[in-house]
C-alpha positions as CSV (number, residue, x, y, z in Angstrom):
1,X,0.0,0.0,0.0
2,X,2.9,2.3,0.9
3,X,4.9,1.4,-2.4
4,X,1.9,2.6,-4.3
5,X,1.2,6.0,-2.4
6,X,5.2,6.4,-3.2
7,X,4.4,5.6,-6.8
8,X,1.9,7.9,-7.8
9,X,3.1,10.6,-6.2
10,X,6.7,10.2,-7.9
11,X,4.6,10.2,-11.2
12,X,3.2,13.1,-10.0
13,X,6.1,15.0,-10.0
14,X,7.7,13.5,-13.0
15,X,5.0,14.8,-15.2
16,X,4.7,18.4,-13.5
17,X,8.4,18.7,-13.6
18,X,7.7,17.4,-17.5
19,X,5.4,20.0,-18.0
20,X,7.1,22.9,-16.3
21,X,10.0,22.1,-18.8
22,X,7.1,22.0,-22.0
23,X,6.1,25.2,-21.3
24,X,9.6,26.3,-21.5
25,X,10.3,25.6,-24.7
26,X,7.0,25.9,-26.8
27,X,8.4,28.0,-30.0
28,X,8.5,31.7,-30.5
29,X,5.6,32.3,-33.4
30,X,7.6,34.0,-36.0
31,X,5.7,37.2,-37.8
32,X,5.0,36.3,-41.3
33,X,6.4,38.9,-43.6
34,X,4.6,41.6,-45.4
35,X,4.0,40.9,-48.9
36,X,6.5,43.2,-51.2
37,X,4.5,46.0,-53.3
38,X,5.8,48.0,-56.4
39,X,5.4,51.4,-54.9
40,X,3.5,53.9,-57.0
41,X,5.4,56.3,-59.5
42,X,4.1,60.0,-58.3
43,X,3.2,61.8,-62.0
44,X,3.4,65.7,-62.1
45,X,0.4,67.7,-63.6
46,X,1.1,69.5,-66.9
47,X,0.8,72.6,-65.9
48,X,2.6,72.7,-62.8
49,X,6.4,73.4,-62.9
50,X,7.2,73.0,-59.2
51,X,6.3,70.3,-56.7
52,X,4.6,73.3,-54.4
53,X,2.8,73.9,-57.2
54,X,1.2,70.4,-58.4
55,X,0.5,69.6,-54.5
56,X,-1.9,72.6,-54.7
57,X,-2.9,71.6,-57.9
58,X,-4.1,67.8,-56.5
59,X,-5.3,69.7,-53.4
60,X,-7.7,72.2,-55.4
61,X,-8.3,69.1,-57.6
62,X,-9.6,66.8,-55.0
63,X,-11.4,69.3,-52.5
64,X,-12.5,70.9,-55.2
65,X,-11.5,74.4,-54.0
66,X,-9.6,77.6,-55.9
């Protein structure tokens, strides 16, 4: 009767010490990578001739404003 107590409790152990060393090495999840885009080429308005220029152009364009 003794033995047995003895037993299970040894198994007991075993599998907590088992689990305590699981948990330490469950992997890292590794972040997937962002998928690679062709950025945009940026066109200039005809009738601009200075960046200042065609951003108030777009601006005026879009918020339709003089």
């Amino acid at each position: 009767m003794h033995i047995a107590l003895t037993r299970s409790t040894v198994e007991r152990g075993v599998r907590r010490v088992a689990g305590m060393l699981a948990g330490k090495y469950i992997e890292a999840t590794v972040p997937k990578p962002l998928p690679v885009t062709v950025p945009a080429l940026v066109t200039w308005l005809s009738e601009t001739h200075s960046r200042r220029a065609d951003e108030d152009a777009r601006r005026a364009m879009l918020c339709d404003v003089d």
